[in-house]
N, C-alpha and C positions, 0 to 999 in steps of 0.2 A: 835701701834694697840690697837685695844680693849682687853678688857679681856672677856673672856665668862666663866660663871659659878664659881664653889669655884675654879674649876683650873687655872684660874685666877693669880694665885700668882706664877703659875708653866710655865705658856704660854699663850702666845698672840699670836692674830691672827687680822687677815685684818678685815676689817668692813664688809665686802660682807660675812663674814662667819659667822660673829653676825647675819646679818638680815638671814641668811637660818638656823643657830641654833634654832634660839627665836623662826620665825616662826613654824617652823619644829615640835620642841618641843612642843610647844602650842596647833598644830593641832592632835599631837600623842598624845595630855593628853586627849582631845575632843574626841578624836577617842575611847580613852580606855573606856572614862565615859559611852561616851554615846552606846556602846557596851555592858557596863555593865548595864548600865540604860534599856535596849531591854531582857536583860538576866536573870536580878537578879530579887528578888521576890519584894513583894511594898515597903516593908521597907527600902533593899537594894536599888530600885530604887529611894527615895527620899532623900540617902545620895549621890549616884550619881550626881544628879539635883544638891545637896547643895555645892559640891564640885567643881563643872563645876561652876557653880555661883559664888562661892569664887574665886576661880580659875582667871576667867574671869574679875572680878572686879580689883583683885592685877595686873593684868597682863597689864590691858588696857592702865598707861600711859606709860610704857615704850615700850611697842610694837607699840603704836602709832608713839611715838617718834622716834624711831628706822626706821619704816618705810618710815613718812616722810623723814630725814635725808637721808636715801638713796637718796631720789631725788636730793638735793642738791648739785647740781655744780657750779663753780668758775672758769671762765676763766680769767687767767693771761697774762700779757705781753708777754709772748712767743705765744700765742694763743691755748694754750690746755686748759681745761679745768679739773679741778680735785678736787674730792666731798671734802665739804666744813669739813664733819667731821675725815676724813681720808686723807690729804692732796700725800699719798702714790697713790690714787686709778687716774688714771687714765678713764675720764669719758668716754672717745673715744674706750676703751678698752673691748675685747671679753664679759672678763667676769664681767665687769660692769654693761655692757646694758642686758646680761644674768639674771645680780641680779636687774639689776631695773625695766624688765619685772615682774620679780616674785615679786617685791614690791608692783609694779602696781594691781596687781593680787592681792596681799593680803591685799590692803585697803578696798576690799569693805566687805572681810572677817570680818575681828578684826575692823576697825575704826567705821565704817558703820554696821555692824553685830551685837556686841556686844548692843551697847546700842540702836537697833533695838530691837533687844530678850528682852532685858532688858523691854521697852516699851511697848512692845506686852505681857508680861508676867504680867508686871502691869496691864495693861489694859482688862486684860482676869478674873483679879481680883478685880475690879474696885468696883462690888456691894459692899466686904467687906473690899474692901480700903477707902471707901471712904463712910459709912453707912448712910441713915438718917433713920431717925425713921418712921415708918410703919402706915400709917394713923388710921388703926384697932387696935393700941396699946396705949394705954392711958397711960401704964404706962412708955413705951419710949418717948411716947408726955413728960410728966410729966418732967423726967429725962433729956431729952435734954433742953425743959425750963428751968430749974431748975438751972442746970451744964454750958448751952450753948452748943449748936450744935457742938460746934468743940471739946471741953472734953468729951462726951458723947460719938462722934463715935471715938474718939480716944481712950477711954474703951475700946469699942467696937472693933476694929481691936487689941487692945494689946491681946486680950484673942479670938483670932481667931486663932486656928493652921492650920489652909489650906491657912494660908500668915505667917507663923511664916518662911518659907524659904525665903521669899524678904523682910525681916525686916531690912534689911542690907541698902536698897532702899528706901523706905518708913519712917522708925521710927523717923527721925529727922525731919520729916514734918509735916505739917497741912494737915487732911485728904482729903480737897479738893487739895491739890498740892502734892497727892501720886506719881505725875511721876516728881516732881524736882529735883531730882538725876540724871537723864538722860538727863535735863537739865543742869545741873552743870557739868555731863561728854562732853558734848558736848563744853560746854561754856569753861571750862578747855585747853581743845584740840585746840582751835579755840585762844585760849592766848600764846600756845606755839611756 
C-alpha cells in the first residue's frame, strides 16, 4: 500500500485512501485560507492568497498524479481487472468505483482548476506583467530604447508589489510570456 503522510513509516494504507486523503486534505487547507482570506483584515488577506498560491503550486503534481492513477486499470488473464498502481485494488469493486467517481469529480477541481486560477490571476495582471512604455513618457520611451523593451518592463514588474504575489509564475520569464508557467504546468502533466 501506499504510505500517507510522515505516518508513513508507522502505517500504510490502500491507494483509494491516499486519493480521499490528498484530496480531502487539499480542499480543507482551501477552505481554511480562503475563510480566512473573507475574514482577516488586507494584510492578513494577502498572506492568505500567498499561501493558497504556494500551497497549490507544491501540491499540483502529486495530486495530479495521484488522481490520474486512480483511473488506471489492468485487466489480467483471469479477466478482472485491477488498478495498475495498487495491484491489491480490485477495479470491479464497491469502493473502487466509489473512489474513481470522486477522482472523476476532483479533476476538474485541482488538474483543470489550479492552473486555471493560475491563468486568470495572471491575466488580471497583465497591464503590469507584461509593461510597455506609455506614449506620453519620453522618459520610458527613452529607457525602453536605450535597455530594450524586454529589461525595461522587466524593471518594471520586479519593483511592482501588486504582482510581488505571482512572482513565483512569472519571474523566470520574458514579460511578454508572463503566463509560461501554466504553460509548463500543463505541458508537465500532459508528459506524465
Amino acid at each position: 500500500g501506499a504510505f500517507v503522510g510522515s505516518a508513513g513509516c508507522v502505517h500504510t494504507t490502500s491507494f483509494i485512501a491516499t486519493v480521499y486523503v490528498q484530496t480531502l486534505f487539499a480542499l480543507a487547507v482551501f477552505a481554511v485560507l480562503g475563510l480566512g482570506h473573507l475574514w482577516a483584515t488586507e494584510r492578513a488577506r494577502a498572506a492568505c492568497l500567498n499561501v493558497a498560491l504556494f500551497f497549490s503550486f507544491v501540491i499540483y503534481p502529486s495530486i495530479t498524479s495521484t488522481l490520474f492513477f486512480a483511473l488506471g486499470c489492468k485487466q489480467y488473464e483471469d479477466g478482472e481487472s485491477y488498478l495498475v498502481v495498487d495491484a491489491s485494488i480490485n477495479c470491479s469493486d464497491a469502493s473502487y468505483l466509489k473512489m474513481r467517481a470522486w477522482a472523476l469529480s476532483m479533476i476538474p477541481v485541482f488538474v483543470v482548476g489550479i492552473p486555471t486560477a493560475y491563468y486568470l490571476a495572471l491575466r488580471r495582471h497583465r497591464p503590469a506583467l507584461a509593461p510597455v512604455p506609455r506614449a506620453d513618457a519620453a522618459e520610458q520611451q527613452h529607457a525602453a530604447a536605450l535597455f530594450g523593451a524586454n529589461v525595461w518592463a522587466h524593471k518594471q514588474r520586479e519593483h511592482n508589489a501588486s504582482i510581488a504575489h505571482l512572482a513565483f509564475l512569472w519571474r523566470g520569464y520574458w514579460p511578454t510570456f508572463f503566463w509560461f508557467e501554466v504553460f509548463e504546468m500543463l505541458r508537465k502533466f500532459l508528459m506524465t
